[in-house]
C-alpha positions as CSV (number, residue, x, y, z in Angstrom):
1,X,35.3,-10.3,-87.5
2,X,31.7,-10.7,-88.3
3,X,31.1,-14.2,-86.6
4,X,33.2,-12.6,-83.7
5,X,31.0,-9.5,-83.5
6,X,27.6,-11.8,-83.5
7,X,28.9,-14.2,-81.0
8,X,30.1,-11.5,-77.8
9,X,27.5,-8.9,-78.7
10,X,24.7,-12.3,-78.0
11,X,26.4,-13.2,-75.5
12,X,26.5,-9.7,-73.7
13,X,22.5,-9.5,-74.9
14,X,22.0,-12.7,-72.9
15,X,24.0,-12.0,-69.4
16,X,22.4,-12.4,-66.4
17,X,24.2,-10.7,-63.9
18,X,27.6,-8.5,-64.3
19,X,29.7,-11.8,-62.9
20,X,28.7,-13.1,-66.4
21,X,29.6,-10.0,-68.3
22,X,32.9,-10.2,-66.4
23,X,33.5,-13.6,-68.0
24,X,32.6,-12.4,-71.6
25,X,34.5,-9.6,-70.8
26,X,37.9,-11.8,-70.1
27,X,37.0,-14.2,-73.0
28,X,36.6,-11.3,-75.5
29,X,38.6,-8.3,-75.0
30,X,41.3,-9.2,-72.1
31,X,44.7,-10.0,-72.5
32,X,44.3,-13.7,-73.5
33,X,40.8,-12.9,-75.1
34,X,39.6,-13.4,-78.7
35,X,40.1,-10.1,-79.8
36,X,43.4,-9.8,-78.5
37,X,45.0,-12.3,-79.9
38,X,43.4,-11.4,-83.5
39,X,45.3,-8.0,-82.8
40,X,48.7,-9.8,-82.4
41,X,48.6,-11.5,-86.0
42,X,49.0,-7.9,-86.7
43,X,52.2,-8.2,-87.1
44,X,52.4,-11.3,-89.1
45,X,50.1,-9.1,-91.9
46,X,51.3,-6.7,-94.8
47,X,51.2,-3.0,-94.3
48,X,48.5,-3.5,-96.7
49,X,46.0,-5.7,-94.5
50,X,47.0,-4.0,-91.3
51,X,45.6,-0.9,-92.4
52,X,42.6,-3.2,-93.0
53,X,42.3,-5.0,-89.8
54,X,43.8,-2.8,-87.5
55,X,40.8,-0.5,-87.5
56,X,38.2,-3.1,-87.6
57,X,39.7,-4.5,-85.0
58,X,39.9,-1.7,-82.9
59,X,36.4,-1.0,-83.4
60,X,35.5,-4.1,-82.9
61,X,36.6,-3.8,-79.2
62,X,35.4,-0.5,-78.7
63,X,31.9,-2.1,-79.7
64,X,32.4,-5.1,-77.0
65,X,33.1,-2.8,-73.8
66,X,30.7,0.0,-75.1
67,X,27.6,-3.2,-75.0
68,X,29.3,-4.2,-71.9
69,X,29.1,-1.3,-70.2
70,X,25.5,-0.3,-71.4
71,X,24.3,-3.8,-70.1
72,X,26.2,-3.1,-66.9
73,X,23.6,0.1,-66.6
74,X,20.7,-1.9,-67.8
75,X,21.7,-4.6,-65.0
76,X,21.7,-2.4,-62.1
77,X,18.8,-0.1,-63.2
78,X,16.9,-3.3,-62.8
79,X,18.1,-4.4,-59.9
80,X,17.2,-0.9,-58.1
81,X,13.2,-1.5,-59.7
82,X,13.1,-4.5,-58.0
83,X,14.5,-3.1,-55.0
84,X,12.3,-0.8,-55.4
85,X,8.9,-2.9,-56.0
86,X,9.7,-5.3,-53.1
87,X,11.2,-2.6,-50.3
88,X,9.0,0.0,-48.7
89,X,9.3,2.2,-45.6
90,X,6.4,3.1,-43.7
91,X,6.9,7.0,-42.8
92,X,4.3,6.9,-40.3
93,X,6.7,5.1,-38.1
94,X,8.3,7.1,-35.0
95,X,12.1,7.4,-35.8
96,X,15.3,5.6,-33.8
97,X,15.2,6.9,-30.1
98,X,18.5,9.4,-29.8
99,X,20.3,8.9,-26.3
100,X,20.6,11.7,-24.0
101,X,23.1,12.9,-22.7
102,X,23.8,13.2,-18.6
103,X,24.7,16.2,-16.6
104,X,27.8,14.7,-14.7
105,X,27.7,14.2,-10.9
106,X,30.4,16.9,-10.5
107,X,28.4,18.9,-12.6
108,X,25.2,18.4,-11.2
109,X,26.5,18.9,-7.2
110,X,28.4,21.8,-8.2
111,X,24.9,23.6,-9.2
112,X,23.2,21.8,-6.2
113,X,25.6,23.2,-3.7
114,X,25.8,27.0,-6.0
115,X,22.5,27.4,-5.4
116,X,22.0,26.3,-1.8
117,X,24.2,29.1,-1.0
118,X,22.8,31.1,-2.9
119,X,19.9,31.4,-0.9
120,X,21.9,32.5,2.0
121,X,23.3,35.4,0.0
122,X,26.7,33.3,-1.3
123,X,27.6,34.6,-4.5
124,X,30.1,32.6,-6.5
125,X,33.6,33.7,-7.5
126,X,36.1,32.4,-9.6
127,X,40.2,32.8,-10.2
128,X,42.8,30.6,-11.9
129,X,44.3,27.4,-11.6
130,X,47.4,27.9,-12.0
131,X,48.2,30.4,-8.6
132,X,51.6,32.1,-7.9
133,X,52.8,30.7,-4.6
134,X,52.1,33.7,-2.9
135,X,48.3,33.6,-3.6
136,X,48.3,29.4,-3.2
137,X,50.4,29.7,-0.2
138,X,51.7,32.8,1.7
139,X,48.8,35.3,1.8
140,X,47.2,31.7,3.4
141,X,49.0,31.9,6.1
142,X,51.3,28.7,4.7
143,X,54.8,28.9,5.4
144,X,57.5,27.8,3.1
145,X,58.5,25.2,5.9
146,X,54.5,23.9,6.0
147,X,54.0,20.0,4.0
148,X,52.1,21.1,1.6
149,X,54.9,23.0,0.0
150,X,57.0,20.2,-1.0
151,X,56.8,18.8,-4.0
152,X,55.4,15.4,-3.6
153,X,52.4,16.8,-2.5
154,X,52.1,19.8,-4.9
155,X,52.5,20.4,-9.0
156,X,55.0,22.9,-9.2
157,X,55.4,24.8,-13.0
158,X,58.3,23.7,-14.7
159,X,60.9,26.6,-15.0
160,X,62.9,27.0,-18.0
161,X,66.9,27.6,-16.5
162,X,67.8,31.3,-15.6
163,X,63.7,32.4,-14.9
164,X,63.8,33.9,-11.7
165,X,60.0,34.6,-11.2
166,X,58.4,33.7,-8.4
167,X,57.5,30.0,-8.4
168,X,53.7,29.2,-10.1
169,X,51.8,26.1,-8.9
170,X,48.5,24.3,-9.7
171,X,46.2,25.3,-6.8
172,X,45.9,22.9,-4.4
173,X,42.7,24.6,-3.0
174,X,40.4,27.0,-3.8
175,X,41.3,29.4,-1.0
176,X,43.4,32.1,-3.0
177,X,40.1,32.7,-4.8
178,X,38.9,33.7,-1.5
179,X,42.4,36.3,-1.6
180,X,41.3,37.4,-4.8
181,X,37.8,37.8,-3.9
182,X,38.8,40.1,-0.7
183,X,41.2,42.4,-3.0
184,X,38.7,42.7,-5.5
185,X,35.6,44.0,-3.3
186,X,37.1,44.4,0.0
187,X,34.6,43.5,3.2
188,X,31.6,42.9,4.1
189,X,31.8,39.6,1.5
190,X,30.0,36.5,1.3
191,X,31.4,34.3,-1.3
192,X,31.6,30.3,-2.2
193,X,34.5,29.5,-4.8
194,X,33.8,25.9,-6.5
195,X,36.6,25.1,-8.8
196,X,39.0,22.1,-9.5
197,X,42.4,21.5,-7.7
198,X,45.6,19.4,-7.7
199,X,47.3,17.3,-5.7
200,X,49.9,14.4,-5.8
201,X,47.6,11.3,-5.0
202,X,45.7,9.1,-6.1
203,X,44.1,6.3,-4.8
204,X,40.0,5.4,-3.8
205,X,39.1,8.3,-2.5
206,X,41.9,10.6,-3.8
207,X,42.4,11.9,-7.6
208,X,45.5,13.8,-8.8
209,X,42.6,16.5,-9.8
210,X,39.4,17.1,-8.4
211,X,36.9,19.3,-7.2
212,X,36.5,21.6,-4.2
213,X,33.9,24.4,-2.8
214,X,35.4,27.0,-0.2
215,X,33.1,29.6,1.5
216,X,33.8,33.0,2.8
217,X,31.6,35.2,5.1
218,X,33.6,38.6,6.5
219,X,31.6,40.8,8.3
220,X,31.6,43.4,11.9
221,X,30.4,40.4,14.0
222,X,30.3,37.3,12.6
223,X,31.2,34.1,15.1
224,X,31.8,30.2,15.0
225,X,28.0,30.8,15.3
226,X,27.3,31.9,12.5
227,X,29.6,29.4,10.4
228,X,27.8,26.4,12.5
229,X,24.2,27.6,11.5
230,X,25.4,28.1,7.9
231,X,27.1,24.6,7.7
232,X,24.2,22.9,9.3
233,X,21.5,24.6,6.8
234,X,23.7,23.6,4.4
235,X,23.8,19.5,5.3
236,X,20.0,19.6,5.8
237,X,19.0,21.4,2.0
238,X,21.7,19.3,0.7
239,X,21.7,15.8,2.2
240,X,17.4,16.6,2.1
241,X,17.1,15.1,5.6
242,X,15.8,17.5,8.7
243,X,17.5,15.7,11.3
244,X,21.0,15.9,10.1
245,X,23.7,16.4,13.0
246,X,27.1,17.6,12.5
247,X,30.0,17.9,15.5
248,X,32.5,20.4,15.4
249,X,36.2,18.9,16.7
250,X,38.8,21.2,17.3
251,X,41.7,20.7,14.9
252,X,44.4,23.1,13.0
253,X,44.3,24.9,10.2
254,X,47.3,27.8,8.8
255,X,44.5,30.4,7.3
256,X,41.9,29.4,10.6
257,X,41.9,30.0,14.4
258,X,40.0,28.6,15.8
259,X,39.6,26.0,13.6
260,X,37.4,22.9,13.4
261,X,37.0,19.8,11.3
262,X,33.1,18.7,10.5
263,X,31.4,15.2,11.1
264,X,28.3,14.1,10.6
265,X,26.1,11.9,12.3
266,X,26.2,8.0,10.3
267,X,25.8,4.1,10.7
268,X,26.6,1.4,8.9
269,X,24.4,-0.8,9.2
270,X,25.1,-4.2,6.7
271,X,28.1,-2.6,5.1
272,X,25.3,0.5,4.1
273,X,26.3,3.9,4.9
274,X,23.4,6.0,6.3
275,X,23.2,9.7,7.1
276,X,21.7,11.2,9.8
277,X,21.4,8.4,12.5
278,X,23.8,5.9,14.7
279,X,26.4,6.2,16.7
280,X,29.1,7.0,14.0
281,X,31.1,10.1,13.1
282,X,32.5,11.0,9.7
283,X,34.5,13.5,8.6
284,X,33.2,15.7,5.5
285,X,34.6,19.2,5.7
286,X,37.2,21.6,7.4
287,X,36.3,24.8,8.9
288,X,37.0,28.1,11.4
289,X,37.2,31.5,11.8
290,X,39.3,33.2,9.5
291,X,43.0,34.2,10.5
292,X,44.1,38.2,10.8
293,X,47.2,36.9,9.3
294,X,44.7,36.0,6.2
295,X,42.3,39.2,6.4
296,X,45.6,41.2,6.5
297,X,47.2,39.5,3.4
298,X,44.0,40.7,1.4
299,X,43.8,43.9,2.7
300,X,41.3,43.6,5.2
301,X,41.8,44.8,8.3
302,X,41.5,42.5,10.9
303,X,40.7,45.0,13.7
304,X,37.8,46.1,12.1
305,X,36.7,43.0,10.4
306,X,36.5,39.0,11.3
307,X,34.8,36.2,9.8
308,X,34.5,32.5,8.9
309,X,35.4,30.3,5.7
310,X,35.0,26.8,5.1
311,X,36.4,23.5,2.8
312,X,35.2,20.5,1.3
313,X,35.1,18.4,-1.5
314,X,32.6,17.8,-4.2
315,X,33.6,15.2,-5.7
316,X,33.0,13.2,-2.0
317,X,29.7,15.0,-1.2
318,X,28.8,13.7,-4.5
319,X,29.9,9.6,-3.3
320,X,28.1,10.2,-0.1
321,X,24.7,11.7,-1.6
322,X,24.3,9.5,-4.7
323,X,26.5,5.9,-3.4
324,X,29.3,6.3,-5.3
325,X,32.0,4.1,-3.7
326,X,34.9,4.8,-6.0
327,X,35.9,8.5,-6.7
328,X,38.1,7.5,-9.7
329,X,34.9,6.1,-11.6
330,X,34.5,10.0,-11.8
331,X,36.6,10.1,-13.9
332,X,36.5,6.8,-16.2
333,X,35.8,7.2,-19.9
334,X,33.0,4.9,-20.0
335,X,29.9,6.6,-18.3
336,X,27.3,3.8,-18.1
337,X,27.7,4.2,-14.9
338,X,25.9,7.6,-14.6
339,X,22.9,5.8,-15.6
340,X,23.3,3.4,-13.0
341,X,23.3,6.0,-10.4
342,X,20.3,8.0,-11.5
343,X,21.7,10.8,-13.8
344,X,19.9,11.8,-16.5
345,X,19.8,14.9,-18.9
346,X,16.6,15.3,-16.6
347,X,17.9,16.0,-13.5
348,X,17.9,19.9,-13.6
349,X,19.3,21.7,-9.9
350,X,17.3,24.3,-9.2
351,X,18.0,27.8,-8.1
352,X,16.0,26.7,-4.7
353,X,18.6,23.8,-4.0
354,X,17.8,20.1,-4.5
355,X,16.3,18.6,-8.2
356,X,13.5,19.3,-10.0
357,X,12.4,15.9,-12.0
């Protein structure tokens, strides 16, 4: 006992590193170790010398793992003082740059566009996306034979079997804000109602859900006039270029008449889309005078009352502005790309339309 004692307690005195004391651990109190197999000649012993060796034994081992365990301490204590001694950090240094975040183009023209009309006396309203079909469609003028009541164009709700309310879609614009808007405060009104939509497409310029601004103006005299003034402030503050020129092409709308679709002046010169010169036309929002079918289903009365409302999308005035070619990249979960384009958590709009930087 004595000679084993002496031997593991030197050898636990003289370890190195704890992959040693692992090894003396094995050799002296593991299942094949010294001290093991002393304890299975137990049974080969009188009761007599049992209750002589069994305890020395077991102290014996209790000795071996309590050394090995206070060298264990002793090991690493050492090896965090020289850790310690040879590593320093210099607190003087600046710390690890955080990245910032980005306001999202959708984001950012959304404000851009808010706050252009805001300084023509737009305010902004909001209302649901999920519309009854009245409000999405009817009180728009849209009847149930129109295109854009079918289902491959539209997200109806689901409908459990026996509900008999009247059908609920996902708006498809943001026109039945302007409904809502009209109940609410009756005319005069002047409102803009950003918001996102849905629609059953998708492809490069066309996302199951995205993002659209309507505008409303009711008033005792307003005229295609005043909508063409309006829309061509708008271009100028929002495209920042003086000489923008839209054209006005008669077209058809259910919740206009007249109505008109928007172009603007363009080239593209080496495959580069410009704005504001060439000989080139292209379409960028819908527009006219509102209908007394329309004025009527809000309340309004049309005899007393007339005004103008526009369309268009946000998600392509932001392509055109900032050379996005691909409105899906909107939408993809890795956002390099916003850097690529210029957004940063810098790029504030300001309540006086364009950027402040």
């Amino acid at each position: 006992m004595d000679e084993l004692r002496t031997k593991y307690l030197d050898a636990i005195g003289g370890a190195a590193d704890e992959a040693a004391l692992e090894d003396i651990r094995v050799q002296a109190v593991g299942k094949k170790g010294e001290v093991a197999l002393k304890m299975r000649e137990l049974g080969k012993m009188t009761p007599e010398e049992r209750q002589v060796a069994g305890p020395k034994l077991n102290a014996l081992k209790d000795e071996i793992n309590s050394a090995i365990a206070a060298k264990k301490s002793g090991l690493a204590d050492a090896a965090l003082d020289e850790r310690l001694r040879t590593e320093w950090l210099d607190v003087t240094l600046p710390g690890r740059p955080a990245r910032q975040g980005s306001i999202h183009p959708i984001s950012q023209v959304t404000e851009e566009i808010s706050a252009i009309f805001g300084d023509m006396g737009f305010s902004v309203a909001e209302g649901p996306q999920i519309e009854s079909d009245w409000y999405n469609f009817d009180a728009l003028n849209i009847p149930p034979h129109h295109p854009a009541r079918q289902e491959f164009d539209t997200f109806y709700m689901h409908r459990d079997e026996g509900d008999n309310r009247p059908p609920h879609v996902l708006r498809t614009h943001t026109s039945p804000v302007q409904i809502r808007a009209m109940e609410k405060t009756g005319a005069p009104i002047r409102v803009i109602a950003p918001g996102r939509v849905y629609r059953s497409d998708y492809d490069q310029t066309h996302t199951p859900m995205f993002h659209q601004v309507e505008g409303l103006a009711i008033d005792k005299d307003i005229s295609m006039a005043n909508l063409k003034w309006t829309l061509e402030e708008f271009c100028r503050a929002f495209f920042e270029i003086d000489g923008i020129e839209l054209r006005f092409r008669a077209s058809h709308f259910p919740f206009t008449e007249p109505s008109a679709e928007v172009d603007i002046r363009c080239s593209w010169e080496g495959g580069t889309l410009k704005l504001g010169e060439g000989d080139d036309w292209m379409e960028i929002l819908g527009s006219g005078m509102v209908h007394p079918k329309v004025l009527q289903s809000a309340g309004v009365n049309p005899d007393d009352w007339q005004g103008f409302a526009f369309g268009l999308g946000i998600d392509r005035l932001a392509m055109l502005k900032y050379g996005i070619p691909d409105l899906r990249a909107f939408f993809d979960s890795d956002l390099r790309w916003l850097r690529h384009y210029g957004f940063s958590s810098l790029d504030v709009p300001t309540m006086r339309g364009g950027l402040s930087r």
